[in-house]
N, C-alpha and C positions, 0 to 999 in steps of 0.2 A: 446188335447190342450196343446201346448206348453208353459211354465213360464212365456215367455214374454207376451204370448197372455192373460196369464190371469192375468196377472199384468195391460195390459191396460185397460181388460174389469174392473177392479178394479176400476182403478181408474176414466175412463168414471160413473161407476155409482155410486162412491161416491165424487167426485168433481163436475163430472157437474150432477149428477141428471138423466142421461140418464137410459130409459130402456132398456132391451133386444132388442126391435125389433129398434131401434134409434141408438141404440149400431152397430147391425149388417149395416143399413143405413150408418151410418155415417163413417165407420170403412172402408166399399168396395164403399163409394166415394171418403175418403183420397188415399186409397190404387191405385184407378185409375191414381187419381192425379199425384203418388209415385210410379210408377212399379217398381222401383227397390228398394225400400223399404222396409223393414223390420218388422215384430213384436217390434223385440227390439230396434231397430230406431224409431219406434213411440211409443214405451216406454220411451225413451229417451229425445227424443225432448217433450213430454206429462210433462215430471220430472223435467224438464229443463225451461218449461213454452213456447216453443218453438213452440209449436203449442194450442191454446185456444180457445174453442167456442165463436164465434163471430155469432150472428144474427142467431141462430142455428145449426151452420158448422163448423165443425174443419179446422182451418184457421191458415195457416204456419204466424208466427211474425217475418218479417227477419229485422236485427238491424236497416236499414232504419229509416220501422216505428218504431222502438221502439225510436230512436231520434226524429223522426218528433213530437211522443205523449209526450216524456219527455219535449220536447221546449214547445208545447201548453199546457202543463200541467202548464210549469213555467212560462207563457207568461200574456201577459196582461188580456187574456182572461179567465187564467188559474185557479188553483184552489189557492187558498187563504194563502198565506203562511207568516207565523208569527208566534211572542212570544206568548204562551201560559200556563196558569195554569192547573197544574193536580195536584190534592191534594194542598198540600204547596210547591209543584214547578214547577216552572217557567222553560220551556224547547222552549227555543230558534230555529226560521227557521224552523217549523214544520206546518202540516196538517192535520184534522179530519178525521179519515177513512169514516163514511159518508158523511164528503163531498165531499170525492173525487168519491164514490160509484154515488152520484149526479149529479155529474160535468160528470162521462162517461157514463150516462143515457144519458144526454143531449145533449154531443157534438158528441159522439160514437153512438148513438142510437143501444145501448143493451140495454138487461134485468139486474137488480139486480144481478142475479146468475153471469149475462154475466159480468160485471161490478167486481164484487168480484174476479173473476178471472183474471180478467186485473189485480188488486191491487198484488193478486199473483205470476202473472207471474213479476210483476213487482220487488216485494221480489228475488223472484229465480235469475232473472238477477243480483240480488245488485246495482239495479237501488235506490229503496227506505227502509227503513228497519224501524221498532216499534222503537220508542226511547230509549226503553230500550232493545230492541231484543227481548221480553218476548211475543207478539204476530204472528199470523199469520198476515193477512191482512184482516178484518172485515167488514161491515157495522154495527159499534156501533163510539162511541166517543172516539176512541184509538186513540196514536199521533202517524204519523208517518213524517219520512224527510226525504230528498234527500240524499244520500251519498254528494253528493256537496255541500250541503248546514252544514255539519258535522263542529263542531268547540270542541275546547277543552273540554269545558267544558259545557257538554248535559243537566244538571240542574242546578239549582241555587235554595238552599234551601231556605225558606223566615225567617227559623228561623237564620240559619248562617248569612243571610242579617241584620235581626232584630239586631241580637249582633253584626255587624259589625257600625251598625248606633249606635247604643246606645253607643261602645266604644267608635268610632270616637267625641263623644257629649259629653261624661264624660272627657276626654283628654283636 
């Protein structure tokens, strides 16, 4: 077994949870897919987020869809994007990792896992990123935003606001 080969059985069974025998399934149905494909091409495209279990199957993401999901993601139908508090600040054009874990149960009809991994691949691309970079992509109550939606200034403390009202008052 070659580096790359077991770089992806790696990562097949700690990203998506697959076993040995789902591993090998799923591995020589890409590979049909891809004759001329690689270990380390499907390493690659795996690290890259370029290929992600959808509906149980390793499923090529070519940028297409990844704009079609970015528009319906921002679209009216999409997931919920607004100011939001975490702790004492206020982080601006942002979205709850589960609700967007939610939102591609519903519109994508995956699973949870399947879902988390969209959020990822969507990281890898720098399509979206944690507000402060400090996470992966979750189902829990992390912010995360759009690179587009990105503006100067990512928080607004409520204490610096506090003292900025109170000077403004004292003046």
């Amino acid at each position: 077994m070659d580096k790359n080969q077991q770089k992806v059985l790696g990562i097949l069974m700690m990203r998506f949870g697959l076993n040995p025998g789902q591993i090998l399934s799923q591995t020589s149905y890409w590979f049909q897919n891809h004759p001329a494909a690689s270990w380390s091409t499907l390493n690659h495209l795996l690290l890259s987020g370029e290929v992600i279990l959808k509906n149980g199957i390793l499923h090529d993401i070519t940028p297409t869809e990844i704009k079609i999901l970015t528009n319906q993601m921002r679209g009216p139908n999409g997931i919920e994007i607004k100011n939001r508090w975490y702790g004492f600040k206020l982080y601006p054009n942002c979205f709850a990792g589960n609700e967007a874990v939610d939102w591609f149960i519903k519109t994508q009809q995956v699973t949870t896992e399947e879902a988390i991994q969209m959020g990822e691949m969507l990281i890898a691309r720098q399509i979206i990123h944690h507000v402060n970079d400090k996470y992966n992509f979750k189902d829990r109550y992390l912010l995360y935003r759009f690179y587009l939606d990105e503006i100067q200034n990512t928080a607004i403390s409520c204490t610096s606001t506090s003292e900025n009202i109170q000077s403004s008052i004292i003046s």
